[in-house]
C-alpha positions as CSV (number, residue, x, y, z in Angstrom):
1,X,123.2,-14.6,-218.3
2,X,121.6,-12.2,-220.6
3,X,122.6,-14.4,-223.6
4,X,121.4,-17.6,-221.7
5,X,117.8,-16.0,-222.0
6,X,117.8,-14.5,-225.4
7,X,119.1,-17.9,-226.6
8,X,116.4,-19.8,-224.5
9,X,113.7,-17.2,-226.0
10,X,114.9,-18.2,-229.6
11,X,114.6,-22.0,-229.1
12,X,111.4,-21.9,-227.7
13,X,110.0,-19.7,-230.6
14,X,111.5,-21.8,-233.0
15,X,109.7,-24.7,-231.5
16,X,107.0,-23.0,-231.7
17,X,106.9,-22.1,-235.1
18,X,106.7,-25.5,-236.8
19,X,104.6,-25.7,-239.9
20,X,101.0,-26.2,-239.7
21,X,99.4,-29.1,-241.6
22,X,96.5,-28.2,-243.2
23,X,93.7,-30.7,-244.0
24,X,93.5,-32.1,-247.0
25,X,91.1,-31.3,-249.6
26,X,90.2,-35.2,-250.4
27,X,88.2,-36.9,-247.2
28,X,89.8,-39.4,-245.3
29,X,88.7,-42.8,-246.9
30,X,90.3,-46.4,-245.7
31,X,93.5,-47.7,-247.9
32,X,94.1,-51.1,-248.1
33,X,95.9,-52.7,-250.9
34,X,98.7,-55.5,-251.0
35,X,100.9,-55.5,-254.4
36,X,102.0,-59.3,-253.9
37,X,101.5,-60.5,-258.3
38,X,105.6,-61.3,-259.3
39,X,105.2,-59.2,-262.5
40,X,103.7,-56.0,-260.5
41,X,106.1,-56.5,-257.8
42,X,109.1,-56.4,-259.9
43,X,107.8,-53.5,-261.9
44,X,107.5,-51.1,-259.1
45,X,111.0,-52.0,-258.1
46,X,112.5,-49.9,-260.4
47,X,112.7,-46.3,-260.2
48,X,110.3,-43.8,-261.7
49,X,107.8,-46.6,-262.5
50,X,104.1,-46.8,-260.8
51,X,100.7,-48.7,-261.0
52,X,97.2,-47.6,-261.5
53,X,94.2,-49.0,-259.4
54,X,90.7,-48.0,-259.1
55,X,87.5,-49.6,-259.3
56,X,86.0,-50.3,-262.2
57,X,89.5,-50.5,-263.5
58,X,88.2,-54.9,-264.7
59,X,91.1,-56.1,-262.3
60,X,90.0,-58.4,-259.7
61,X,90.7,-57.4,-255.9
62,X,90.6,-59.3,-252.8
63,X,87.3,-58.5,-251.0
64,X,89.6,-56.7,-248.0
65,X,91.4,-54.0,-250.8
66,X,90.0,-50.9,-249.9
67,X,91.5,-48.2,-252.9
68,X,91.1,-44.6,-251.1
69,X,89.0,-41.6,-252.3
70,X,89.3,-42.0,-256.2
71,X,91.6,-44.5,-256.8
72,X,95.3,-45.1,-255.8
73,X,98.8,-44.5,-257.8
74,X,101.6,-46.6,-256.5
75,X,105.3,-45.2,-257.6
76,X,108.6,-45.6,-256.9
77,X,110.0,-42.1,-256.7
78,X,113.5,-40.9,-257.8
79,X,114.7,-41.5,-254.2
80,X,113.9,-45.2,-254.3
81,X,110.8,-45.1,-251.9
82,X,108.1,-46.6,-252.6
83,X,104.8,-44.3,-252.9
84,X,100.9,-43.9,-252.7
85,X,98.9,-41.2,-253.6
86,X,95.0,-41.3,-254.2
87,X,94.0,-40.1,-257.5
88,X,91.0,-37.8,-256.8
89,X,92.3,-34.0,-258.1
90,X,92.0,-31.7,-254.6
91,X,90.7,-28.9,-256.6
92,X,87.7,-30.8,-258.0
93,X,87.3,-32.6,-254.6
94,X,85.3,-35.6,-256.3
95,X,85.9,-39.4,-256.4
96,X,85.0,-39.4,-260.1
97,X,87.6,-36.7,-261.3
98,X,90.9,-38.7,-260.9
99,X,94.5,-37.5,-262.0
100,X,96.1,-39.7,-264.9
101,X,99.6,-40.0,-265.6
102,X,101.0,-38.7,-268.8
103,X,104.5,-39.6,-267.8
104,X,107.4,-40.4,-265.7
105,X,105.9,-39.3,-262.4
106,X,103.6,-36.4,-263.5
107,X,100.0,-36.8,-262.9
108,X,97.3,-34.6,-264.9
109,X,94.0,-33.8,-263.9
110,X,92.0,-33.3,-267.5
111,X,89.3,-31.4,-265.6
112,X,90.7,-28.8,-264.2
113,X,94.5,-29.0,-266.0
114,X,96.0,-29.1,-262.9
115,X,99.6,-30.7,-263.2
116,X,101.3,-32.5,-260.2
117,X,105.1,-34.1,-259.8
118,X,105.4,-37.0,-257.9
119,X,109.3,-37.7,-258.9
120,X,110.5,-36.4,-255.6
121,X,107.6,-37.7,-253.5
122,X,106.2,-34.1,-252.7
123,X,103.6,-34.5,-255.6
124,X,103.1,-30.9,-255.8
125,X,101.2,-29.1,-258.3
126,X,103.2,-27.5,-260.9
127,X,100.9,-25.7,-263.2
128,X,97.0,-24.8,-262.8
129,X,94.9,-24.0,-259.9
130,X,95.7,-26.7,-257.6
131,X,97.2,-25.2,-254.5
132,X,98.0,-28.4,-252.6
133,X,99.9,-31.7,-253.6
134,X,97.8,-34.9,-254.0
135,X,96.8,-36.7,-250.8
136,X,99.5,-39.1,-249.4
137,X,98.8,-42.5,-248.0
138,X,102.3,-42.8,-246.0
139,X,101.6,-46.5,-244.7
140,X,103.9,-48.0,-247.3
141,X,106.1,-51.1,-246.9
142,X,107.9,-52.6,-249.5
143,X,109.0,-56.3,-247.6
144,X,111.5,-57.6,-250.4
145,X,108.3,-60.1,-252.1
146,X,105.3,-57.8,-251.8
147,X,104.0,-54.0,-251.0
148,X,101.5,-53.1,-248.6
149,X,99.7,-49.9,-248.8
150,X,97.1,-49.1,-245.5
151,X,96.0,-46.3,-243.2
């Protein structure tokens, strides 16, 4: 009986110790985008390769795409799954200061230095100040002909 209870007492303060999700940094703003152009489509099928799409950026966008904070990055990370992250830096916490990508999967903000890999999907910061990955839009589907991005 006695190691009924002590095994009862460690589930329930395992349960109880899940971890926390903080806020992020970036507001909430509305995503929608739909990837549906042959040539895009077929470029984000492949692994390690992404899209840019912001504003201003002199693409057209239906009058219903709504981009996120800053901007959005579209991958395909190293695990196949397709990916959005917005592109505002969460240490400069503005719209305007937006993360490029130098590379493969590695996102750079030139404000602040702050270096983020997205290979994996965590796209956690892995040099300067940034303490916290880029913000996630996880609404992704990939459908076989097209990719839809919303929250």
């Amino acid at each position: 009986m006695r190691f009924f209870s002590t095994a009862l007492l460690f589930l329930l303060l395992m349960a109880g110790c899940g971890v926390e999700e903080k806020d992020s940094a970036i507001p909430q703003a509305r995503v929608n985008l739909r990837v549906t152009a042959l040539a895009d489509y077929a470029h984000l099928r492949s692994i390690g390769n992404y899209m840019d799409f912001s504003l201003g950026d002199g693409k057209l966008y239906p009058t219903n795409t709504y981009l996120g904070f800053g901007g959005l990055i579209v991958f395909r990370n190293f695990d196949g799954k397709i990916m959005c992250v917005d592109k505002s830096c969460p240490v400069e916490r503005d719209r305007y200061v937006q993360v490029t990508m130098d590379h493969k999967l590695h996102a750079t903000c030139k404000m602040c230095g702050s270096e983020y890999d997205l290979s994996w999907g965590l796209c956690v910061p892995i040099s300067g100040p940034a303490k916290e990955p880029l913000k996630i839009y996880p609404h992704c589907v990939d459908n076989g002909t097209s990719i839809t991005i919303s929250n």
